[in-house]
N, C-alpha and C positions, 0 to 999 in steps of 0.2 A: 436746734433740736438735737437731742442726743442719739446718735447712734445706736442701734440695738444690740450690735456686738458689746463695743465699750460698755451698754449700760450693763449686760449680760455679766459681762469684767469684773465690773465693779461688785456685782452682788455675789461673785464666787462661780456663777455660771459659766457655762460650757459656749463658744463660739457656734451658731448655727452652719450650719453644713448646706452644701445645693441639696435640695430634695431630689429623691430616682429613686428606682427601683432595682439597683444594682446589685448583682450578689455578694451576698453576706463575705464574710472574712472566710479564708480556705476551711480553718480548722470547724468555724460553725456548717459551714457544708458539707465538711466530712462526716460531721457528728449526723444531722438531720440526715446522710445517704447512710449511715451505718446503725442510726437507732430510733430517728422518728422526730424529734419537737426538740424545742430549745428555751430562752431564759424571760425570763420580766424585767423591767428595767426602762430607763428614760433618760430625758433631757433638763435644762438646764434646771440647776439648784446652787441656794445657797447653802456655804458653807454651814450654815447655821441651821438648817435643813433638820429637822427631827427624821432618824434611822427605826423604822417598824419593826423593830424588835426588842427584846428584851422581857424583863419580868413585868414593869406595868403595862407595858403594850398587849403581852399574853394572855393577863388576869386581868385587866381593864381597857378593851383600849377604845371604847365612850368614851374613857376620861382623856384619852390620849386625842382623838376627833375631835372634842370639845376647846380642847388646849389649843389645837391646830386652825381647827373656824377662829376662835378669839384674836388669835394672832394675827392670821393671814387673808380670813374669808374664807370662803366656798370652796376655792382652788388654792394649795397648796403647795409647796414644793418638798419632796419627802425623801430617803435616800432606801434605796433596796438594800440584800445583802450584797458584799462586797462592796460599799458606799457607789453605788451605782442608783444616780439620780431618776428622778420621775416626778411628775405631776398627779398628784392623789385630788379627785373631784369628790367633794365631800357634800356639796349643795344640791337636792333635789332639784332644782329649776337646772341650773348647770348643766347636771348628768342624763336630766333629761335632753337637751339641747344638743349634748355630742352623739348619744343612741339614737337622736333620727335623723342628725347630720352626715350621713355617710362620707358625702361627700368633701367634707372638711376633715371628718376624723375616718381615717379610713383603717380597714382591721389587716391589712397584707403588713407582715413584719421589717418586709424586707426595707419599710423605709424610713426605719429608726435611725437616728441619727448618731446612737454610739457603739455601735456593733465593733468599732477597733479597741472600744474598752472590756468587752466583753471578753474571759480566760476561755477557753478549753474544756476547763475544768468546776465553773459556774453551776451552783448547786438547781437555780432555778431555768439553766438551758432547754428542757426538757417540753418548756410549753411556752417558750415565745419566737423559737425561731422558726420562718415560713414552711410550713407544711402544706400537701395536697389536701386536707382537711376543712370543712363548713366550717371551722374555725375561724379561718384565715382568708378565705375566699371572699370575694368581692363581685359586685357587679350581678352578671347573668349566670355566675360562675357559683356563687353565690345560692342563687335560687336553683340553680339545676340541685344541688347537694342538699336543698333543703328541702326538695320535694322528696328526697329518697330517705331523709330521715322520717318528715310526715309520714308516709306511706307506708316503711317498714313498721315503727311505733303504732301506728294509726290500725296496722294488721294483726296486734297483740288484742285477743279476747278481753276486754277488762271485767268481765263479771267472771271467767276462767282463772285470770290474775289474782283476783281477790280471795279466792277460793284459793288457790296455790300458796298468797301469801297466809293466811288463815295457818293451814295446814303446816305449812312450815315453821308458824312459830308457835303452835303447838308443841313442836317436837322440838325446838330447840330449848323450850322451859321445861318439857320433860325431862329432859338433863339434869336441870337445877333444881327442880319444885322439891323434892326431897331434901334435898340440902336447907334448906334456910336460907339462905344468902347466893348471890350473886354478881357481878360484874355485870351491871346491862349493858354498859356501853361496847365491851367487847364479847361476851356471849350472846349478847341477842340483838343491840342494833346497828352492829358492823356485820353481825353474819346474816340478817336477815337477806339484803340488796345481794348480797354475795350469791348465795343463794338461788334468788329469784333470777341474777344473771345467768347463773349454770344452768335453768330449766330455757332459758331464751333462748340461750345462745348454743344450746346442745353441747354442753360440755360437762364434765362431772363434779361435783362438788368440791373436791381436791384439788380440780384445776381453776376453779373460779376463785375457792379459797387465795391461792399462791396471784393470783391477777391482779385482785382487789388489792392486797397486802402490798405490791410492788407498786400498784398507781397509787396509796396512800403516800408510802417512802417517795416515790416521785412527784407528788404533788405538794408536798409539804417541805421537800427542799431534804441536805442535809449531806454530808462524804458519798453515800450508798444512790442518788437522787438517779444518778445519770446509769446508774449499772442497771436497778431496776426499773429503770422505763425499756432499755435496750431487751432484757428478757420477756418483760411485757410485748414489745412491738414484736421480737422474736416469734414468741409460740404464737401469738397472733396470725404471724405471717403463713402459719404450719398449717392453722385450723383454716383460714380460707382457700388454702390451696387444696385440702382435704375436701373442704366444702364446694370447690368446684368439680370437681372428680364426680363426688358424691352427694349432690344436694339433699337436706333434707327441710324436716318442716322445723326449720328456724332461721332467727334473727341475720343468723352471718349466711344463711344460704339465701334470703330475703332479699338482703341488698346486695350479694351478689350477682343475682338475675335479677337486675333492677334495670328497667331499659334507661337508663341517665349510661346502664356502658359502663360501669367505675374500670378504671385499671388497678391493677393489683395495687399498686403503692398508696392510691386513692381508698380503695378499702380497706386497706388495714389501718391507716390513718383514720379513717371515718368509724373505724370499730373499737380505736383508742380511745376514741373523741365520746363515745357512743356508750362505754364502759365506764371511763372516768366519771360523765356528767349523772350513768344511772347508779352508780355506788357511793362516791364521798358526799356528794350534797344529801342521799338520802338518807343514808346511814346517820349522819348530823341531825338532819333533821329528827329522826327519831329520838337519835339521844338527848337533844336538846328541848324536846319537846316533854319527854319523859323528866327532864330535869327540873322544869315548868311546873309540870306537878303535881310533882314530890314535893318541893320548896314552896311552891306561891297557897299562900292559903285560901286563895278566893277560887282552887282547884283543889286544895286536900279536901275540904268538905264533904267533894261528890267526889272523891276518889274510888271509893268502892262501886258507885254505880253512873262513873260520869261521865257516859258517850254524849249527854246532850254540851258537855263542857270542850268534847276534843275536838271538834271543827274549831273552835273557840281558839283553843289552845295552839293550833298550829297556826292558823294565820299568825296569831302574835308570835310565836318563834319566827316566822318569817319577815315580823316587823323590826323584833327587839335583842333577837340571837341567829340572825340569818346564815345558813352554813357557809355559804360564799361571799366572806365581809370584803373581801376586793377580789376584784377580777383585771387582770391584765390582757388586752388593754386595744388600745384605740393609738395611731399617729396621724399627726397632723400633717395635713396635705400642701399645708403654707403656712406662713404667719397669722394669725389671729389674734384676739384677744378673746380672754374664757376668764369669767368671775374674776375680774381687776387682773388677771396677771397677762403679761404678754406670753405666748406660745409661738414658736418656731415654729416652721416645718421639720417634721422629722421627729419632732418630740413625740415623749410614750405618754399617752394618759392610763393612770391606773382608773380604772372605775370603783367607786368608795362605793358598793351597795349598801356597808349598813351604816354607812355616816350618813348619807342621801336618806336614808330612813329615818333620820334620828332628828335632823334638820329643824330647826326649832320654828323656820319659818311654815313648816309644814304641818307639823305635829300639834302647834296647837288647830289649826283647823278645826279639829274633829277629838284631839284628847288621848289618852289613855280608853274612856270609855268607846269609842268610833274605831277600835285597830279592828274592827270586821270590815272597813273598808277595805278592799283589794289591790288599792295601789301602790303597794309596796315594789322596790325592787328587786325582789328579790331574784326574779327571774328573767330580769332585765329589759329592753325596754325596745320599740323599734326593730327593723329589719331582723337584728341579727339576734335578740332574744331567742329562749329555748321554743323551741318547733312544735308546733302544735301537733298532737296531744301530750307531749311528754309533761310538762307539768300535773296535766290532769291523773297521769297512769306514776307520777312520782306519790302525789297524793293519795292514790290508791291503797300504795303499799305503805303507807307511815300510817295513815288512820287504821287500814286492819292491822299491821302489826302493834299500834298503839292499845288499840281494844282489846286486842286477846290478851294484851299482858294484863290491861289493867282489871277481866274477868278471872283472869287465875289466879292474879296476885293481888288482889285488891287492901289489904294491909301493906304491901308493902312500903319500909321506910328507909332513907336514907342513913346508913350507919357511919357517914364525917359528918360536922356541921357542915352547910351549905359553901360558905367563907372558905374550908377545907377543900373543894372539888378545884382539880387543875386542868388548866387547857391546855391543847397542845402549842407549841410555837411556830408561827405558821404566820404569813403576811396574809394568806388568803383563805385559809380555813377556820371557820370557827367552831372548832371541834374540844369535846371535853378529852379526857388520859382516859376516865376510869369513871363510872355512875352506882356505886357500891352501896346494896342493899341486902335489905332482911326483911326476912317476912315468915309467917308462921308455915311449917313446912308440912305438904302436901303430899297424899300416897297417890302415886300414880298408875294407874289400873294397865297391864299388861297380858 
């Protein structure tokens, strides 16, 4: 029988390591005591290994999923940036399988097995190395963190919220309705979360602005990745120290006095965490949902009057253009086997949310016509899934923000052909550049 190393050898893979929990490399320790989170990244691969990036992976990468199940199966071997290996689980049955296995794929980072191949200076550092963070945590440690996010979220008004969000993107098309044309993706569905974060978390719009912008840069990789999360985790650190002092009726003063007891380092991690999940997913989601449509015609029709269409319409963005097409990640706790391939200890599984979506042994199930079923991934799956009620208060703000635009603007159209809209570059966001329209222009009463 062949060895696992040798066999690992022979396909370009990486030699398995003893699994622990041992601390990361000096420099990723310094980085996590000096700015908060660290990288994505895995174990073994082949040489031959398809790298998640580039122009088709950007503007298609269905077809690049598709490529990859044909190939390999369900579980894949895929190379991050910087050719830093990983296991990308693209199979719904699979991905279900590692989300309620904790105990085989476990989310504490510290027990990835190539933390000595990791630079310093790694664009994607910022959100895989172990944090004080419900991110990261495990176990009881785990749920103590998760009752504080329920509980904070859980304490947001949601018919207050809706009302807020309303109100907000009113006034942010106020800006534009005169004009004719607009930028939705960056005028109105990246400011909208922005936004609704400064009214949460008691901060001014200026500073929520500048937060959003640096967790975008951070979270999507790039030279600038690791400065702006450090500023981010920075004024962070400012505003809960202010917030203990001086509590008030918000989000950071909420789970501040939260009897879970956070230490300071725990909550500002837990406020990154908290920030990140309620801006780029939802921001996406709008635009993407907004991109839906504009383009699909079995939603231009009732565009001018079609709230019975937008419940419609977001679930499918959550089937078919999910903001978080990967999430990193899960390791493994031993050796196993996952969708034909052998798996170390130590190894990273990326989580494929919208390949798992797309799944052909799934999809047909139920069709194109059936995506108002709800079990999509989008919000992942098992223990560590997002915390109840936050999905319910993300949905919130994409359907009101969706409806007021589409009562103000209801001509509105796309001024590139569709083929024309670019996404940005990103392993794990799937987010547009720009959603550029016109529309007949509006007096706005002052």
């Amino acid at each position: 029988m062949t060895d696992p190393a040798e066999h690992r050898a022979r396909r370009g893979g990486f030699a398995p390591r003893q699994q622990s929990l041992a601390p990361q490399p000096q420099h990723v320790q310094q980085h996590v005591q000096a700015q908060g989170q660290p990288p994505p990244g895995c174990p073994a691969h082949a040489r031959s290994a398809i790298t998640l990036e580039g122009v088709r992976f950007r503007e298609r990468p269905a077809e690049v999923y598709r490529e990859l199940r044909a190939l390999h199966g369900p579980v894949a071997e895929v190379r991050l940036e910087g050719d830093v290996p990983a296991w990308l689980v693209m199979g719904y049955r699979e991905l279900h399988h590692v989300l309620v296995n904790d105990q085989l794929f476990a989310r504490d980072s510290r027990r990835w097995n190539q933390w000595d191949r990791i630079p310093p200076d790694w664009p994607l550092l910022p959100f895989i190395g172990h944090q004080k963070s419900i991110m990261f945590a495990e176990g009881e440690e785990h749920r103590r963190l998760s009752a504080v996010f329920s509980d904070v979220i859980g304490a947001v008004d949601q018919f207050e919220l809706n009302a807020q969000v309303e109100q907000i993107a009113d006034r942010l098309i106020d800006v534009f309705a005169v004009t004719g044309q607009a930028d939705l993706k960056t005028q109105f569905a990246d400011r909208i979360p922005a936004l609704v974060i400064a009214r949460l978390f008691g901060m001014s719009d200026e500073e929520a602005a500048g937060f959003t912008a640096d967790l975008m840069e951070s979270i999507t990789g790039g030279p600038g990745a690791l400065a702006a999360f450090g500023r981010t985790e920075d004024r962070l650190r400012e505003i809960a120290r202010d917030r203990a002092a001086a509590p008030g009726h918000d989000v950071v003063s909420w789970m501040a006095a939260h009897h879970a007891d956070l230490t300071e380092d725990e909550l500002v991690a837990n406020l990154v965490v908290l920030i990140a999940a309620s801006h780029v997913p939802t921001s996406t989601w709008i635009s993407n949902t907004l991109r839906l449509l504009l383009t699909d015609s079995r939603f231009a029709v009732t565009l001018s009057g079609g709230r019975r269409s937008v419940p419609q319409a977001l679930n499918e963005v959550l089937w078919d253009e999910t903001p978080m097409q990967n999430f990193a990640g899960r390791w493994a706790t031993r050796a196993t086997l996952l969708g034909g391939q052998r798996i170390e200890a130590g190894d990273m599984i990326v989580l494929g949310l919208a390949a798992a979506n797309a799944d052909p042994q799934v999809r047909p199930a139920f069709g194109d016509e059936g995506l108002g079923n709800q079990a999509q991934m989008s919000f992942s799956h098992g223990e560590h899934r997002c915390p109840y009620p936050a999905p319910q208060v993300a949905e919130i703000i994409v359907r009101a923000a969706v409806e007021v635009l589409l009562d103000r603007l209801p001509d509105a159209v796309l001024t590139v052909e569709q083929d024309e809209l670019r996404w940005q570059q990103s392993v794990w966001v799937r987010a547009l550049v720009s959603l550029p329209v016109e529309f007949t222009p509006s007096h706005v009463a002052g």
